[in-house]
C-alpha positions as a printed NumPy array, in Angstrom:
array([[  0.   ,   0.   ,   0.   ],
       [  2.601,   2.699,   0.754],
       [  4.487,   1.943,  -2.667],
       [  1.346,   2.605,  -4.538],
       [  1.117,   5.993,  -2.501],
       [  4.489,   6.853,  -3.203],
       [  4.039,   6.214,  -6.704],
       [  0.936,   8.359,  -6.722],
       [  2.552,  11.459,  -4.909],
       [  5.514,  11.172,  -7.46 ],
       [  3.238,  11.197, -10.553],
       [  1.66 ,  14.332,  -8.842],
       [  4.676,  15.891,  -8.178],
       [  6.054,  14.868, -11.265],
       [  3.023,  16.441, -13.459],
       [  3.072,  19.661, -10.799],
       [  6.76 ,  20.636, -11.87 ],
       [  6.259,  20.132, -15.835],
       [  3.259,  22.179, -15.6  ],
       [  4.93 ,  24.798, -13.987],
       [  8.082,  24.403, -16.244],
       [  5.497,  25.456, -18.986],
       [  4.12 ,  28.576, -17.11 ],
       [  7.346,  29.564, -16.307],
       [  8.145,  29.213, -20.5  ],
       [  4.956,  30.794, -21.417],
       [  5.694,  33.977, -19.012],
       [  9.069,  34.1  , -19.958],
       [  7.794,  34.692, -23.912],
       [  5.547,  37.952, -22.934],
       [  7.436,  41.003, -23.515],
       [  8.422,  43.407, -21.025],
       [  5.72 ,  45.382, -21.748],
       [  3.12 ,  42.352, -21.181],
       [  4.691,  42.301, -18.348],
       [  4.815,  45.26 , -16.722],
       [  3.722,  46.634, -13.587],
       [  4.159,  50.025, -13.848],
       [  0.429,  50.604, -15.012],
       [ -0.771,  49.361, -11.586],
       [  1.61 ,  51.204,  -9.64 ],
       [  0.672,  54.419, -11.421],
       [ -2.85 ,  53.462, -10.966],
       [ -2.803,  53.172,  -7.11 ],
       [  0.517,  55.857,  -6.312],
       [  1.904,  58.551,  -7.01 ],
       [  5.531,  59.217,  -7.581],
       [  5.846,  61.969,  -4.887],
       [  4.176,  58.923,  -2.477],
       [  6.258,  56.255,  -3.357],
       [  9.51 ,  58.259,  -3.142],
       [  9.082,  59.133,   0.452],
       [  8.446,  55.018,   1.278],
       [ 11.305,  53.361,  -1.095],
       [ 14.913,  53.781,   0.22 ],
       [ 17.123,  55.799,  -1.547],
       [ 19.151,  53.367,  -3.506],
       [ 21.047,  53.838,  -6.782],
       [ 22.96 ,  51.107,  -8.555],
       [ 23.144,  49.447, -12.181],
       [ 21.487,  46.865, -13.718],
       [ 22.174,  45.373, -17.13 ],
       [ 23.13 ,  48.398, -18.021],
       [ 19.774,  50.492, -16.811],
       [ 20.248,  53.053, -13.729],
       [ 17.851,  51.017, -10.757],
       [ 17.55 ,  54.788,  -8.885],
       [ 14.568,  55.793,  -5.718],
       [ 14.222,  58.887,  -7.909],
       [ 12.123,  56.395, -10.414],
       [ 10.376,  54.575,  -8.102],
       [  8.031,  52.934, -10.161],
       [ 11.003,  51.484, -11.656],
       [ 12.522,  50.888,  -8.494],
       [  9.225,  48.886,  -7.004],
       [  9.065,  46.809, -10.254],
       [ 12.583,  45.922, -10.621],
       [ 11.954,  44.355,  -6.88 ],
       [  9.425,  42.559,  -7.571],
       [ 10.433,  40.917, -10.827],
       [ 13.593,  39.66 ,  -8.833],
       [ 11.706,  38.315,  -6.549],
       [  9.235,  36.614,  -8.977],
       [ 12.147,  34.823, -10.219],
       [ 13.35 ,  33.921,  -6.79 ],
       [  9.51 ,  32.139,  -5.471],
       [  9.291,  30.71 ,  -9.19 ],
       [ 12.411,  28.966,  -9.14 ],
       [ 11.905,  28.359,  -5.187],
       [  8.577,  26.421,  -6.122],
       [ 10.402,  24.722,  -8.91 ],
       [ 13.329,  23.25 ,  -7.13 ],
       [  9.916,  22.191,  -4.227],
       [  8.079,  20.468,  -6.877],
       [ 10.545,  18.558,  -8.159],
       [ 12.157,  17.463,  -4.805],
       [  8.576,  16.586,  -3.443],
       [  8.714,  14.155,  -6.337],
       [ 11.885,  12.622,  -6.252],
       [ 11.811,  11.769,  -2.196],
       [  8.76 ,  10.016,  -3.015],
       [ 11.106,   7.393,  -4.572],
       [ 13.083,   5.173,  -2.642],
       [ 16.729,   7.846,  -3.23 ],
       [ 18.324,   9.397,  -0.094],
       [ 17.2  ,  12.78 ,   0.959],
       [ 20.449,  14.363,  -0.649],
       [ 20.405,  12.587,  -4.14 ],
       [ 16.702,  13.81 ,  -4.175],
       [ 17.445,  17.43 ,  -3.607],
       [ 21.17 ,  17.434,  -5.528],
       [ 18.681,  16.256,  -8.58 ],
       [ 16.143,  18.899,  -7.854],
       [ 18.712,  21.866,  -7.825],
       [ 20.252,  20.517, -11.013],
       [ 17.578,  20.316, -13.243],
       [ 16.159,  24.048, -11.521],
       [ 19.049,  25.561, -12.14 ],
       [ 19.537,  24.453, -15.357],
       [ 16.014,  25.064, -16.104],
       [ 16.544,  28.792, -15.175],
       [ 19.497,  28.991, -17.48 ],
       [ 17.281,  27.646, -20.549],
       [ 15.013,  30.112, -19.622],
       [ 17.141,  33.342, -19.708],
       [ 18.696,  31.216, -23.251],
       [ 14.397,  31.483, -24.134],
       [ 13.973,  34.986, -23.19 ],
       [ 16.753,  35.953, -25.897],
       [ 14.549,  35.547, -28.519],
       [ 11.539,  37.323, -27.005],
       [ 11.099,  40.382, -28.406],
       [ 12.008,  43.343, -25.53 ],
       [ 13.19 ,  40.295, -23.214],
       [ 17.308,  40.163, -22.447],
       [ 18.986,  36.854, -20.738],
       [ 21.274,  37.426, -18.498],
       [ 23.782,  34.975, -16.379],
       [ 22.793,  37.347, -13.168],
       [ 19.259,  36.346, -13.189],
       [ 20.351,  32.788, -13.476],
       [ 22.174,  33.338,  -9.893],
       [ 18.868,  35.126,  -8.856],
       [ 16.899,  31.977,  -9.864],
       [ 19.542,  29.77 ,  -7.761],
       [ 18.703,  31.734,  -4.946],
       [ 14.911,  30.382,  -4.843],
       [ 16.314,  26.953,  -5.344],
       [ 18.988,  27.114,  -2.456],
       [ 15.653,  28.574,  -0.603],
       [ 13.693,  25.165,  -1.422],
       [ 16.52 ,  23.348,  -0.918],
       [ 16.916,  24.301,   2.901],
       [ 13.135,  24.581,   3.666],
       [ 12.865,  21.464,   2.548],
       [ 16.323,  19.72 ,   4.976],
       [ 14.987,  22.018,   7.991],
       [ 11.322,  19.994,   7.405],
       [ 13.258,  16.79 ,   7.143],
       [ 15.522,  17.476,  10.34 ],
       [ 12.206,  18.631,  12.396],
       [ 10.793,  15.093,  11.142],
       [ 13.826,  13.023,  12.121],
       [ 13.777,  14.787,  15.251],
       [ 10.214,  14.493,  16.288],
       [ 10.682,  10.525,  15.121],
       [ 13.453,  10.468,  18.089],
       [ 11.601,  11.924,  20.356],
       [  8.807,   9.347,  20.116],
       [ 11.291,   6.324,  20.173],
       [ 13.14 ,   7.594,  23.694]])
């Protein structure tokens, strides 16, 4: 009974993460402007608003100024980094959840997981190249990592709390 159960959470798991490889794919191919927030921002702030609540940062990105003095700009570039951070993070969960429901040590599992994520992440900057308004870039790639490493050590703290609460019971 609990191989057929294991089975079954894998195929769900397994299905989850190719579904959301191909959201991730079909947001990557909307251009910028598809994409933008800037719209909604303007809709619900002002600048003058916004400027008083966003610290006053300045630095460079791909070659664009990232500056408080836009912060419409600012807000979006924010939240487009961390977009790519929580999509990769639920990437690198989805396809861990599937491969510890196979018989593979906890490490081979997630070493597997981060693998493919990462490397999915990198075909997907390769993708965005040929989007019209969309760049790739290596840096986004290490942003993408970050939501995997996140997975990653959710997912070992949850399986430490487990062993640990398994002990516990035994003594």
């Amino acid at each position: 009974m609990q191989h057929a159960a294991s089975r079954r959470y894998f195929y769900v798991f397994l299905i989850a993460a190719v579904l959301w490889m191909a959201f991730i794919f079909f947001k990557s191919a909307e251009t910028y402007q598809q994409q933008s927030l800037r719209p909604l921002l303007e809709s619900k702030f002002t600048a003058d608003q916004l400027k008083m609540s966003v610290p006053h940062l300045n630095f460079t990105y791909d070659h664009q100024s990232v500056t408080w003095e836009d912060p419409f700009g600012a807000i979006e570039f924010f939240i487009r980094k961390a977009g790519h951070v929580s999509e990769f993070a639920i990437l690198a969960l989805l396809w861990s959840l599937a491969l510890l429901a196979k018989p593979v040590k906890v490490v081979i599992a997630l070493l597997t997981s981060s693998i493919i994520s990462v490397l999915y992440a990198a075909s997907d900057e390769w993708h965005q190249t040929f989007v019209d308004g969309r760049t790739g870039h290596a840096i986004d790639v290490a942003i993408d990592s970050i939501g995997v490493v996140l997975a990653v050590l959710v997912i070992l703290v949850v399986v430490g709390i487990r062993k640990w609460i398994k002990r516990r019971r035994i003594s």
